[in-house]
C-alpha positions in Angstrom: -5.7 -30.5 -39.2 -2.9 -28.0 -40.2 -5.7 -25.4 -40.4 -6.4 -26.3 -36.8 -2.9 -26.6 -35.7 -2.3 -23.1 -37.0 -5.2 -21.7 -35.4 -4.3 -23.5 -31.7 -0.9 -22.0 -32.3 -2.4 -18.5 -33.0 -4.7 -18.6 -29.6 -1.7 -20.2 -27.3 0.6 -17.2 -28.7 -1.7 -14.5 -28.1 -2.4 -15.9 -24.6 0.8 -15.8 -24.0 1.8 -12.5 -25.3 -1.0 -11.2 -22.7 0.3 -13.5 -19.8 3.5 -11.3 -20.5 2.0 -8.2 -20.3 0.0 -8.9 -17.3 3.4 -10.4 -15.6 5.0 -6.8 -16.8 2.6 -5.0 -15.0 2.3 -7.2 -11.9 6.4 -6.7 -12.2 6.1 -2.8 -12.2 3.4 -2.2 -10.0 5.7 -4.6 -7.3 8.5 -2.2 -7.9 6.6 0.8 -7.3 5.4 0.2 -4.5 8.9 -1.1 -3.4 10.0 2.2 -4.4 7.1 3.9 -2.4 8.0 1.9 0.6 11.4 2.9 0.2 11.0 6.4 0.1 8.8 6.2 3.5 11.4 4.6 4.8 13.3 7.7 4.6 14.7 9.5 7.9 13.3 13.2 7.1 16.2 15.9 8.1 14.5 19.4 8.0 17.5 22.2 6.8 16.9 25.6 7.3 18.6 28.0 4.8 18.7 31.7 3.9 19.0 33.0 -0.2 18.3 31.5 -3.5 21.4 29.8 -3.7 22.1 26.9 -2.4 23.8 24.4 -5.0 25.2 22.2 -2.4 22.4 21.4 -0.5 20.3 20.4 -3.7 23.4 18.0 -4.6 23.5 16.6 -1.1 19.6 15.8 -1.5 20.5 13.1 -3.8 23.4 11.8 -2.2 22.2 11.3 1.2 18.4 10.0 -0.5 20.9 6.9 -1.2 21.8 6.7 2.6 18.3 6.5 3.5 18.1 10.5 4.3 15.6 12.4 2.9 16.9 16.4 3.0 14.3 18.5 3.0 15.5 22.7 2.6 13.6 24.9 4.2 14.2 28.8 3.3 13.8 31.9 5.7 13.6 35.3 4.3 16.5 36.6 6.3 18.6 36.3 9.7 16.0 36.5 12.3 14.0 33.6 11.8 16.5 30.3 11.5 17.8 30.2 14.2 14.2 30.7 16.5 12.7 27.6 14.2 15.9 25.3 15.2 15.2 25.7 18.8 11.4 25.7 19.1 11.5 22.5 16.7 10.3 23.4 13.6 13.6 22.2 11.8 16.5 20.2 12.6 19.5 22.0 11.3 20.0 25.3 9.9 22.8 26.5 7.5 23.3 30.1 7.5 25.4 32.1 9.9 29.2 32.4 11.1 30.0 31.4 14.8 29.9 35.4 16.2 26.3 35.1 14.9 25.0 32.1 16.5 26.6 33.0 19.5 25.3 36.9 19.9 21.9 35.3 19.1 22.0 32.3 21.8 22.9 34.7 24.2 20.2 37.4 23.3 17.2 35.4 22.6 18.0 32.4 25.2 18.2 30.1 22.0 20.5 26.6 22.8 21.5 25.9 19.6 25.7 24.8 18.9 27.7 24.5 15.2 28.3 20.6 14.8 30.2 21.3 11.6 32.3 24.1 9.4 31.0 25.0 6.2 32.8 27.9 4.7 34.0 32.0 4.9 33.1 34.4 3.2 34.4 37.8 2.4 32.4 41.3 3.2 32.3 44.0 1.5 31.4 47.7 0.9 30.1 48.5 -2.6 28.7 51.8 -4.4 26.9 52.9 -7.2 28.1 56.3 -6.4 32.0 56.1 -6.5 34.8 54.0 -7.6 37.1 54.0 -4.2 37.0 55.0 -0.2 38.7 58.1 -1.0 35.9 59.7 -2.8 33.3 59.3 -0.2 32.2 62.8 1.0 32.2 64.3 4.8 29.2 63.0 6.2 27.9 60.6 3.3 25.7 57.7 4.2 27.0 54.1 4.6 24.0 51.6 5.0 25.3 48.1 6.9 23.1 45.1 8.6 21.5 46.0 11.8 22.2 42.6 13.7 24.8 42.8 16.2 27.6 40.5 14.4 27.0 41.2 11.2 26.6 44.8 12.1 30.0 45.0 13.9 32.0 42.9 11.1 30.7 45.4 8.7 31.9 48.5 11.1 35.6 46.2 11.6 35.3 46.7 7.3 34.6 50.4 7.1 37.9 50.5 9.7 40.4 48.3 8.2 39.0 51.0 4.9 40.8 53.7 7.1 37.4 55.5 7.6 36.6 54.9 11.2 38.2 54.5 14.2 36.9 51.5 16.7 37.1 50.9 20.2 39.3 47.7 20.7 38.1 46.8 23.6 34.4 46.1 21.4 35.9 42.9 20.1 34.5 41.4 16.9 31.5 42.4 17.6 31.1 46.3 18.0 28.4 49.0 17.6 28.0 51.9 16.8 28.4 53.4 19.7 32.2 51.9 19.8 33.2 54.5 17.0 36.1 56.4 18.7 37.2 58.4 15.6 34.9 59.4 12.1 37.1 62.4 10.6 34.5 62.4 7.6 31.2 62.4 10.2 30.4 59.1 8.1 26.6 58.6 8.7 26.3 55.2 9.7 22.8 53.5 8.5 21.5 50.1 10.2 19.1 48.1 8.4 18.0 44.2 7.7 21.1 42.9 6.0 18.8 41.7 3.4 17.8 45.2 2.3 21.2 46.1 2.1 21.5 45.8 -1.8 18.1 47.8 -2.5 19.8 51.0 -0.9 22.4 51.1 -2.9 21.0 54.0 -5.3 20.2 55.9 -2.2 23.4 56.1 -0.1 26.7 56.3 -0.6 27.9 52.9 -0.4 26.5 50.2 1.7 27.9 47.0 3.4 26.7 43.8 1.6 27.0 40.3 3.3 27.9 37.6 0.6 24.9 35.7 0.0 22.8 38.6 -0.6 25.4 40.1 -3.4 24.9 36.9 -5.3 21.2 36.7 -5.0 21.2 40.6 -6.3 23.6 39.9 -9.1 26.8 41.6 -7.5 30.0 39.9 -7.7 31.5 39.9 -4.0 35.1 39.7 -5.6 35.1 42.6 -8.6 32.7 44.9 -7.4 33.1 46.1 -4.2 35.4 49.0 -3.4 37.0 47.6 -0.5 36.6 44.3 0.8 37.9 42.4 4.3 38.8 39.2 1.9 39.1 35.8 3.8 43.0 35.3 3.9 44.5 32.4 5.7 41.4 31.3 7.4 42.3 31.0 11.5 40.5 27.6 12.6 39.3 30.6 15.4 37.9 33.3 13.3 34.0 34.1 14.4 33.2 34.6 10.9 33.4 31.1 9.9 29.8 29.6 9.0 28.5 26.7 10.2 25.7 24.0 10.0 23.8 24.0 13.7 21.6 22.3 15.4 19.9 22.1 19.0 22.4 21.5 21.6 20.7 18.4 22.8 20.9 17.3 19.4 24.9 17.8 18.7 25.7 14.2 18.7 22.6 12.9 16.7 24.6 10.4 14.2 21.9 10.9 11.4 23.1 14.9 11.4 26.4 13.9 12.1 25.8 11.9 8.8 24.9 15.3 7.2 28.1 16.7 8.0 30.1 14.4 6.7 28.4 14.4 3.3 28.8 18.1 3.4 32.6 17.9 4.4 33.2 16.2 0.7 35.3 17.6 -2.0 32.5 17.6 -4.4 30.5 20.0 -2.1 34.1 22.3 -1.8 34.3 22.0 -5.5 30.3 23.8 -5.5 31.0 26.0 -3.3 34.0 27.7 -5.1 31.8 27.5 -8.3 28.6 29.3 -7.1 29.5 31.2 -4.0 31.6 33.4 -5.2 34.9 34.3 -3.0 33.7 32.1 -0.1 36.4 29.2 0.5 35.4 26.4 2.1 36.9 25.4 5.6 36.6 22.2 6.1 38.8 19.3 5.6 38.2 16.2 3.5 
């Protein structure tokens, strides 16, 4: 009878050590597919971005996962194609350009897209390989800068406030070219995708480098240019001032205005500071 009692005991815990296992997995399998539920529950908000670095977005991808947002980043190759996908539909926000940008393309390309939210400045600069300082540039040495209109003319309002040009005020912040009233050193002015900016550098004199691209090439916008515009005491006015968009029909959607305010945390100022280097963020918190 003990023999048998020990045996009955044997079979009753080994049943029940399967029971347990079985109730484990029935336990996990309910909770993933709670989780997949969950995560198709997610409202999708496509961002459209420009360069390899983009720290704060990948943070905010798991914050706003928690608010029932899924962020998905979408990266252009440059300028030209961010704002077109905004407007035909292709993404929902973009985060990429200052306000003189949006607004010269808008009013070029019939686009209806508006900045719901500040992001940050940044400084511009004009670096060499060549020389160490603006007063070693040569009479009619090449400067390459971007060939878009605002961040073309910013770059020209840089190689004046350098003391090497001469622009027409009436140009605004936005001049060409053609609004060059003085160049006592015939400075050969060369316009080209801002994103090629940093390959020319062994080939011209100095060239005009927009932030994001001097720390995708490994430039450091603060100790290696030779002359820079800075960012100053940021005017709540200035055109340079990126921005997060989105379609003008779309200004007041609450789930972007959601994104926004995740965005306009200190933890995201704190990222910005760390890996854009010498952009300061402009928004309050």
């Amino acid at each position: 009878m003990k023999l048998l009692g020990k045996a009955s005991l044997l079979v009753l815990g080994t049943a029940a050590v399967l029971l347990a296992g079985c109730g484990k997995e029935a336990a996990q399998e309910q909770t993933a597919a709670a989780n997949t539920a969950t995560k198709s529950d997610l409202k999708e908000v496509k961002v459209g971005l420009v360069g390899e670095h983009n720290e704060e977005w990948q943070y905010l991808q798991k914050q706003l996962e928690s608010k029932g947002i899924k962020l998905t980043l979408v990266k252009f190759a440059d300028y030209t194609l961010p704002n077109r996908a905004l407007n035909d539909g292709e993404i929902d926000l973009n985060a990429f350009q200052h306000v003189a940008f949006l607004k010269a393309e808008n009013e070029q390309k019939g686009f209806h897209n508006v900045g719901i939210g500040d992001t940050l400045i940044a400084p511009l600069g004009l670096f060499s390989k060549k020389i160490k300082s603006v007063e070693e540039l040569k009479d009619g040495d090449t400067i390459a800068i971007p060939n878009d209109v605002t961040n073309g003319g910013r770059a020209l309002k840089v190689l004046e406030l350098a003391g090497l040009i001469k622009l027409n005020p009436e140009a605004g912040y936005t001049p060409g070219v053609r609004d060059i009233t003085s160049n006592p050193k015939h400075i050969k002015i060369y316009e080209v995708d801002a994103g090629n900016t940093p390959s020319l550098l062994p080939d011209v004199a100095g060239a005009v480098i927009n932030n994001n691209y001097c720390v995708d090439n490994g430039i450091d916008p603060i100790k290696d240019p030779i002359f820079s515009d800075g960012v100053g005491k940021v005017d709540p006015d200035n055109p340079y001032i990126n921005i997060i968009a989105a379609r003008e029909a779309d200004k007041d959607n609450p789930l972007y205005k959601e994104v926004v305010k995740a965005y306009q945390t200190k933890e995201v100022a704190d990222i910005i500071v760390k890996y854009h280097v010498g952009s300061v963020p402009v928004f309050k918190y």
